[in-house]
C-alpha angles and dihedrals in degrees: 000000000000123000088240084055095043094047092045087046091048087051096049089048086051082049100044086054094056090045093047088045088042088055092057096058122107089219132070109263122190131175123212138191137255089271100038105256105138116246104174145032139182128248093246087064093054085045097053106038092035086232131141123222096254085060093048120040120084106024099331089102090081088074090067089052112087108248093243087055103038102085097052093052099043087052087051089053095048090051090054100046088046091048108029087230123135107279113221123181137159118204139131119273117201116243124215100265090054104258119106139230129213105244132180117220127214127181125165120193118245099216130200117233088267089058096248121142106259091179142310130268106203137182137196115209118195104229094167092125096032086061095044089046090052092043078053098058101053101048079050084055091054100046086048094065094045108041124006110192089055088051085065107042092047086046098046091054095038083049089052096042092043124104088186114079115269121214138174114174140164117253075255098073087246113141119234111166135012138198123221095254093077087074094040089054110023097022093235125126132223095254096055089057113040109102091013115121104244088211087072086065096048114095119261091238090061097038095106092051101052091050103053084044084052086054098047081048085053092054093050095262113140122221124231115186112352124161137198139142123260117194118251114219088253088067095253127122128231126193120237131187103219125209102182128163122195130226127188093290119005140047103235095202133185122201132206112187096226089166092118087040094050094046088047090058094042081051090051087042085052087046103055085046095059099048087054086053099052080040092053097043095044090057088044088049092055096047086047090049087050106048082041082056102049091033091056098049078059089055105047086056096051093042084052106048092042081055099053094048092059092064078063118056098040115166099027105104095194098058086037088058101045095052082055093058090049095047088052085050094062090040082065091050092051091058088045087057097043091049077058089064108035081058090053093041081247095126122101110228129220097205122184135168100275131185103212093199092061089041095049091046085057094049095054103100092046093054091045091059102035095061104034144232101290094065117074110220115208121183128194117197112187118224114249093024107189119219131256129201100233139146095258083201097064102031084066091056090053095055097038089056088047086057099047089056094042080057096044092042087058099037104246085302126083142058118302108195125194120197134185124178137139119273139189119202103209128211094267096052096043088058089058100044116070105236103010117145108206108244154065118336137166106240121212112193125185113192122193125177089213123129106296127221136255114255083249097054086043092061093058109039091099098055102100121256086020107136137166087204131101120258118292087020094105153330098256085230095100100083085029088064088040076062117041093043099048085050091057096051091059100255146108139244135191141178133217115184136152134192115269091008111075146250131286121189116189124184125193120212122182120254113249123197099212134103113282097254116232121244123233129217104217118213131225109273135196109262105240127211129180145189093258120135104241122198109212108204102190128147088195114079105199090053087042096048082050099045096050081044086062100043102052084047084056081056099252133139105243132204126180149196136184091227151355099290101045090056083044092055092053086045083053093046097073102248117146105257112186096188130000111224106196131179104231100228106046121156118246143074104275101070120218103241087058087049088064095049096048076043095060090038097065097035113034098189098048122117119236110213114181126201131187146159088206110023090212112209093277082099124013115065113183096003093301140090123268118246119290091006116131112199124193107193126219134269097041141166131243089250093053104043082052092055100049086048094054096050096039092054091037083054096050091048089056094058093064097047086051088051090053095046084048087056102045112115104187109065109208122249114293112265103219091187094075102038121129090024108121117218121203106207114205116196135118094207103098100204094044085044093049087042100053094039087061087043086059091038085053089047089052097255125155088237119215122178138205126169101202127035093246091055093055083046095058084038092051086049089060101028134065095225114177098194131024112207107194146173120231089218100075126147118242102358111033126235089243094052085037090050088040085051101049093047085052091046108027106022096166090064121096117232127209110189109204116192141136091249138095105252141024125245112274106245124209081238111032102180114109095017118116134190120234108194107208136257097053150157138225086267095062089040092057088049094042084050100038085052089060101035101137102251116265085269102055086037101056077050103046085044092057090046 
């Protein structure tokens, strides 16, 4: 899925939610485009004119506007357009059964940032009643002034019959008469009112207006349209659209509560600015994704090369230091890069069931020292904290860079407070807030009593490169990462802060179900090489001249290629290729990701090894890596880039013996000793799975399968397994922390570690593990199983279970 695809299918979703909001509305509601020619339309204007769509968009709307009133509105329309300004218009609109309505329009212009008309929101508000009320008013006005005893009892039995609020008050705010409908839509009764200065109901926010609209009534101006909110005897405030006209002595006022109509439009405003927003970050995100992809390929030249000198100046401690320093240098630059693409959701995560109380607690000391003695450090650990599946990499990150700005916000000297408890976003939270999903969360909270913020500064902290800091005080992709990785990770995160009174960060992670997974310290290996042929695919010519140059010291036969094609011609060629190592974002026509598949194609028993600076979204679908995909990131190590070689070709290797053992067509001879011991197999390749299950069935094991380490976890809770054969290149959970996790759990289980390298992970408890170099036979998986058989006495106890 291409960047140009994501970013068009993020826009119709953005899209599909303003039309879905814009359904809901009680109003018509139409878009337009740049030049005015109307492209959507609401189901209540099809309703209500009986049009299709076809009949209406472009000019056909005109043919809903009454003749008389035409002219004036379509003036109206050309001035707005011309000036970007809000177009406003009253005129009649034809219904479908041929008589028309009074409505009021209403369009505002969605800009771009350089201030050009992307396109036009418009509404249609029927005012049919309004009008008639107003038209009301004034013939009582008249009627007042000639005979007053008619005026009241017109007005007494218009006030009774009236769903609008009724008032007559002195210039003085002091209420003289009253309709019904004040009880029907405030609760409170006449009595209540009458005398009573209408000033003490408005709300205190609206106070100033009214008073100065009271002063324009005083001086024989009539109203039209003035809202303000009137407190309800439940406390609560409504907002009413007011129409009122003045006599010698007394406001004559009609109300229309407009309080559902008003909170509909605020929830289509919210929802334009939204959409820019996603608009705006997504554009952001690509530009991030871009500059990670091209830094890192920087960086992967300079960290091999650096790599490759320090083979040679081996005993001279100075050279040998300062290459240290340089390679820690670049090690800073990777994490700047990979701040770029956990901001634009680029970065592929590792997540894993983690429990933040214990990872906080752990994290303790470095904190303490990152952000100083000055500062107390106070952390709060709820009881019963639930789990959460997260990246605890970079959840650390996140927290260490909330901390550093926490210490920077109150200037090395303050409180710094952690929290950690469980949370649940509600519905109604989750409508006000872009992007929530309603339910349980683990909610993370780090509290400063720094400085604060303004509402305007916090608006923007997110943006990359955005700091409050001085110059040279830091990159403004702290916050930006806090962001783009919580979001990832399905979550949420929000910031109150006030000047003077400090800065809270929360951050919202879903609750997961599962078991919290264990972390694994991995040890230091010997970097392996090997004889295979190796074909480099690279468009950049410094990282491809290091990388062969890394290879051939490892002690393999390199071929390379710019670009996809030209690998694509040497696989066609007929040369022997052991493994394909691809960058990921190459030009041309032929993409990476469909190299490897003609790859593939043509040599079946070639390894397929990607590498990337930006991991694109070929293959990486929700912040993880596709099935069967192995990604090297750059920028890498040699030891790294040995390690990943080794398993991807053992692996490789693996498949074929697995196709040999499906299409076997003698079994061996059964083997009595194992029977009845059930074997659990491990492994998310499909063909080496399906291969090594027929080899135990072969062998007379009872055969279970799982194809991630979580699923042989939720099997190991329900099943009585004796032995666990499993691979060390599993996605999510790997098959060391699985194999750590089942001798903690399940101690009496014998566990058989299958892998390309050269040694088995070191267990807390080594006795009954064995190790199962790939690629192997039946003959090495007898000897692996027979190694870890539960002695006679485990095993008469495991058979009577």
């Amino acid at each position: 899925m291409t960047e140009k695809y994501k970013a068009q299918r993020d826009l119709r979703e953005s899209e599909e939610r303003f039309g879905a909001l814009a359904q809901a509305l009680p109003n018509h509601v139409w878009t337009a485009r740049a030049n005015g020619e109307l492209d959507w339309f609401n189901e209540r204007v099809h309703d209500y004119s009986g049009k299709s769509y076809d009949e209406l968009h472009g000019n056909g709307w005109v043919s809903m506007v009454h003749p008389e009133d035409l002219p004036e509105a379509a003036a109206r329309w050309e001035s707005a357009l011309s000036s970007g300004e809000t177009y406003e218009a009253e005129f009649r609109l034809r219904q479908a059964n041929g008589s028309y309505r009074w409505h009021i329009a209403r369009a505002v212009p969605v800009k771009d940032e350089r201030g050009q008309i992307l396109r036009w929101i418009g509404t249609n508000t029927d005012i049919e009643e309004q009008r008639e009320t107003r038209a009301k008013l004034e013939e009582l006005n008249k009627t007042l002034q000639q005979r007053v005893a008619e005026r009241t009892a017109d007005r007494d039995r218009m006030w009774r019959l009236s769903t609008d609020i009724m008032l007559v008050a002195d210039f003085d705010a002091t209420i003289v008469a009253v309709n019904p409908a004040w009880g029907a839509i405030f609760g409170w009764e006449e009595d209540e009112l009458i005398g009573l200065s209408f000033m003490n109901l408005v709300h205190p926010d609206d106070v100033a207006a009214t008073l100065v609209e009271v002063g324009k009534l005083s001086e024989g101006v009539t109203t039209f349209s003035f809202e303000n909110r009137y407190q309800t005897r439940h406390g609560t405030y409504r907002t009413i659209s007011w129409t009122a006209v003045p006599d010698d002595a007394f406001i004559h006022a009609v109300g229309r509560d407009v309080t559902e109509e008003r909170a509909a439009a605020e929830a289509l405003r919210k929802t334009e600015a939204a959409l820019q927003q996603a608009q705006k970050m997504e554009s952001i995100g690509n530009l991030t994704g871009g500059v990670a992809h091209d830094f890192n390929n920087l960086l992967q030249v300079v960290a091999g090369n650096l790599q490759l000198l320090a083979a040679d100046i081996t005993g001279n401690e100075k050279a040998q230091r300062r290459i240290a320093n340089a390679l820690a240098g670049v090690d800073r630059g990777s994490k700047l890069a990979s701040q770029l693409l956990a901001f634009g959701r680029r970065q592929a995560l590792d997540p894993r069931v983690v429990n933040i109380g214990r990872l906080i607690g752990g994290m303790d000391e470095m904190l303490r020292r990152t952000i100083g003695e000055g500062i107390e450090v106070e952390s709060i650990v709820s009881g019963g904290l639930w789990n959460t599946l997260v990246d605890p990499t970079q959840i650390e990150n996140a927290l260490l860079n909330l901390a550093i700005n926490a210490r920077d916000a109150m200037d090395g000297f303050g409180k710094l407070t952690i929290e950690v408890g469980n949370a649940y976003l509600d519905d109604v939270y989750a409508r006000s807030h872009e992007d929530v999903v309603p339910g349980q969360y683990v909610a993370l909270s780090v509290t400063d009593t720094g400085t604060g913020m303004s509402p305007e500064i916090v608006a923007k902290v997110f943006e990359p490169f955005f700091s409050t800091k001085p110059d040279g005080k830091g990159t403004g992709l702290g916050l930006s990462m806090v962001y783009g990785f919580v979001k990832q990770s399905g979550g949420h995160v929000k910031i109150y802060s006030e000047l003077g009174q400090g800065t809270t960060v929360k951050v919202y992670l879903p609750r997961s179900m599962e078991q919290e997974d264990i972390q694994v310290d991995h040890g230091e290996e010997r970097v392996q090489g090997g004889q295979e042929t190796i074909l480099v695919a690279e468009d950049d010519d410094a990282v491809r001249a290091t990388v062969v140059e890394m290879l051939q010291d490892l002690g393999y036969r390199v071929l390379k290629a710019p670009d996809a094609s030209a690998a694509l011609s040497i696989i066609e060629s007929g040369i022997a290729i052991d493994m394909l190592f691809t960058d990921v974002v190459m030009p041309g026509p032929l993409k990476s990701p469909e190299l490897a598949r003609k790859a593939k194609e043509r040599l079946p028993n070639i390894g397929i090894l990607f590498t990337s600076g930006y991991t694109e979204n070929s293959i990486v679908h929700g912040g993880r890596l596709d099935p069967g995909v192995q990604l090297l990131s750059k920028p890498y190590t040699r030891e790294a880039l040995a390690r990943k070689i080794r398993h991807v070709l053992a692996n490789e290797e693996q498949v074929a013996t697995a196709v040999k053992q499906l299409a076997r067509v003698e079994a061996r001879p059964p083997q009595q000793r194992s029977a009845h011991l059930k074997v659990l197999l491990v492994e998310d390749d499909v063909l080496i799975r399906m291969g090594t299950a027929d080899m135990l069935t072969e062998l007379q094991y009872e055969a279970l399968e799982a194809g991630s380490a979580e699923e042989a976890l939720d099997l190991l809770q329900n099943e009585q397994v004796d032995i666990v054969v499993s691979d060390l290149g599993l996605p999510g959970l790997s098959g060391e922390e699985l194999c750590r996790e089942i001798r903690r759990r399940w101690p009496q289980i014998g566990i058989v570690v299958a892998t390309g390298a050269n040694k088995a992970p070191v267990l807390d408890d080594p006795r009954r593990t064995a190790l199962l170099p790939k690629p192997h036979g039946v003959d090495e998986l007898r000897q692996a199983l027979e190694a870890v058989v539960p002695d006679a006495q485990s095993r008469d106890g495991l058979e009577r279970r």
